[in-house]
Structures are given as structure tokens and as C-alpha cells.
C-alpha positions as CSV (number, residue, x, y, z in Angstrom):
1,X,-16.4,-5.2,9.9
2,X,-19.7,-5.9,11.9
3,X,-20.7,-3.3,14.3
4,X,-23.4,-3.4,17.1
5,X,-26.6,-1.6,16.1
6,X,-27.1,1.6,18.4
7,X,-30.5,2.5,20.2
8,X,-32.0,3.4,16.9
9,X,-31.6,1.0,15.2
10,X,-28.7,2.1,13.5
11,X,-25.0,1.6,13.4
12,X,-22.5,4.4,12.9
13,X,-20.0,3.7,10.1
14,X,-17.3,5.2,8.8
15,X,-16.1,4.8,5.1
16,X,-11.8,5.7,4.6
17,X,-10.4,5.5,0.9
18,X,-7.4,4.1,1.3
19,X,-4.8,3.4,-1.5
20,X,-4.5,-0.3,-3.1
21,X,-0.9,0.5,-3.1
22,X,-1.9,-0.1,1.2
23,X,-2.6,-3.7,0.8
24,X,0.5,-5.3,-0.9
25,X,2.0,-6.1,3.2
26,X,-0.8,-8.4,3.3
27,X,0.3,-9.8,0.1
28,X,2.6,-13.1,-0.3
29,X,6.4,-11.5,-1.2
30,X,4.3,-7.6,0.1
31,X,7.7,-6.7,1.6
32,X,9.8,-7.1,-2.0
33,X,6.4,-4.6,-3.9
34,X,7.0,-2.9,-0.7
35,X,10.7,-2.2,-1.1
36,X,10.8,-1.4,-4.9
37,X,9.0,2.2,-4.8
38,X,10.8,5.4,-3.2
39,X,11.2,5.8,0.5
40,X,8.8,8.7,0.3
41,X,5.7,6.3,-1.1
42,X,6.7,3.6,1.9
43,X,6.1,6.2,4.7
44,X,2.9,7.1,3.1
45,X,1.6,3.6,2.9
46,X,3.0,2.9,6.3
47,X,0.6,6.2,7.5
48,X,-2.3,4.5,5.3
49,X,-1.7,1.0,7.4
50,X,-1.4,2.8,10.3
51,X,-4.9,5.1,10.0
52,X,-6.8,1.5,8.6
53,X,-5.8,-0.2,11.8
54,X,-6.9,2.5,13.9
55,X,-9.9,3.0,12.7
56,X,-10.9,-0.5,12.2
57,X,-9.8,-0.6,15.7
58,X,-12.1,2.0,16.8
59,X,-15.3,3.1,19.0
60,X,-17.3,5.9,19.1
61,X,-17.1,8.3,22.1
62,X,-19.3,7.2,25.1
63,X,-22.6,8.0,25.2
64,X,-24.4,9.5,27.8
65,X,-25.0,5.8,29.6
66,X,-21.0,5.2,29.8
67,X,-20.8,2.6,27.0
68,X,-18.8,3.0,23.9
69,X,-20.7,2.9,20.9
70,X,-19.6,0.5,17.9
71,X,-18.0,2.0,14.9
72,X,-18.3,0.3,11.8
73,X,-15.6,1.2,8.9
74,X,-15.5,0.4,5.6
75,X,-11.9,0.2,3.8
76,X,-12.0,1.3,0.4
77,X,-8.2,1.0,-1.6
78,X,-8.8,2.7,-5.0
79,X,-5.7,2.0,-7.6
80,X,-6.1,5.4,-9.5
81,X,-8.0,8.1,-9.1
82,X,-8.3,9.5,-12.8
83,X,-9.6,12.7,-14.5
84,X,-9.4,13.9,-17.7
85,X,-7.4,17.1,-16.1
86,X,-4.7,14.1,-14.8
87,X,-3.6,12.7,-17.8
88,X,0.1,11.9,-16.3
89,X,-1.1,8.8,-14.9
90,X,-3.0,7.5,-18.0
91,X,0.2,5.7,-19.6
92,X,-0.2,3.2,-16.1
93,X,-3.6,2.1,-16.8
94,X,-2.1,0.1,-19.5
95,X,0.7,-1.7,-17.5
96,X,-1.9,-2.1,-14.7
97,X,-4.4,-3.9,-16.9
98,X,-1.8,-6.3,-18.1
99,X,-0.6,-7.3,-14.5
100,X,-4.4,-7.6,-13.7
101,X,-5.3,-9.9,-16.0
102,X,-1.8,-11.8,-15.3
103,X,-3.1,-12.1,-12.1
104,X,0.3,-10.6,-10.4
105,X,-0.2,-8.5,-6.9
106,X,-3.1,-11.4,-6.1
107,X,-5.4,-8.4,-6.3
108,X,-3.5,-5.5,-5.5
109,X,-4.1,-4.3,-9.3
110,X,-7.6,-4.8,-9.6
């Protein structure tokens, strides 16, 4: 998102990791990926949505001259977040690979 420079020189920006899981509403058929995981992971990617809209949505606090300054965010949407103390997750990276390269989600897996 652009963002006016401030007096400086500078623009504020703000970077919010997201989840990938977040984008598959923007996806074609998003509602049906959407609608196939528990009702528990649907309200948390409906809370992502929400946060990525309001902050993309967002200014800084006046400054001392009355005018809001810009806010520039930056939207990262990790897949998995892996370590080799989280190895319940490493039997996905396989399935997630093979819809990658098959191109399924449009994105969402890569």
C-alpha cells in the first residue's frame, strides 16, 4: 500500500503476519476452502480479515499540526510456521507441496 512520506522524509509502516489460510475469500470458489475446515478456524480467519482491513485502512494519530499521518502496512500470510520442536505439522508440508505445484488455491499454498 503507498503511504505519504512524513516531515522526515520517512513513512511509518507497519508489517502484520497474517495467515495464508486469510486469503482463500479472495480466492475464486474461497467460500467452499472456506467452509471445509472447523467452525473454530473460520472465526479466526474471519478476525485475520477483519485486523488486515483495519489496518490497511488505517492512519496514524494526529500530529501536533492536526493532520493524520499516513500508515503504510505490509501484509504478510505465512502457510506454516515450522520448527524442529513442531514436528506435528511436518506430514502437511508434503500434501501442501503437491497442491502447490498443481497450482490448486491460485496461490493460497505457496
Amino acid at each position: 500500500a503507498a503511504a505519504k512520506e512524513d516531515a522526515g522524509g520517512r513513512c511509518r509502516t507497519l508489517l502484520y503476519v497474517s495467515a495464508a489460510e486469510a486469503g482463500w475469500s479472495e480466492l475464486p470458489n474461497g467460500d467452499k476452502l472456506n467452509e471445509g475446515v472447523p467452525e473454530w478456524l473460520q472465526r479466526y480467519l474471519s478476525a485475520k480479515r477483519d485486523v488486515e482491513a483495519a489496518y490497511t485502512s488505517a492512519s496514524l494519530a494526529a500530529s501536533e499540526d492536526g493532520t493524520a499521518k499516513p500508515l503504510r502496512t505490509l501484509l504478510a500470510r505465512p502457510s506454516i510456521m515450522w520448527s524442529y520442536n513442531k514436528l506435528d505439522v511436518l506430514p502437511l508440508v508434503p500434501l501442501l507441496a503437491l497442491l502447490s505445484a498443481l497450482k490448486v488455491g491460485d496461490g493460497a499454498f505457496n
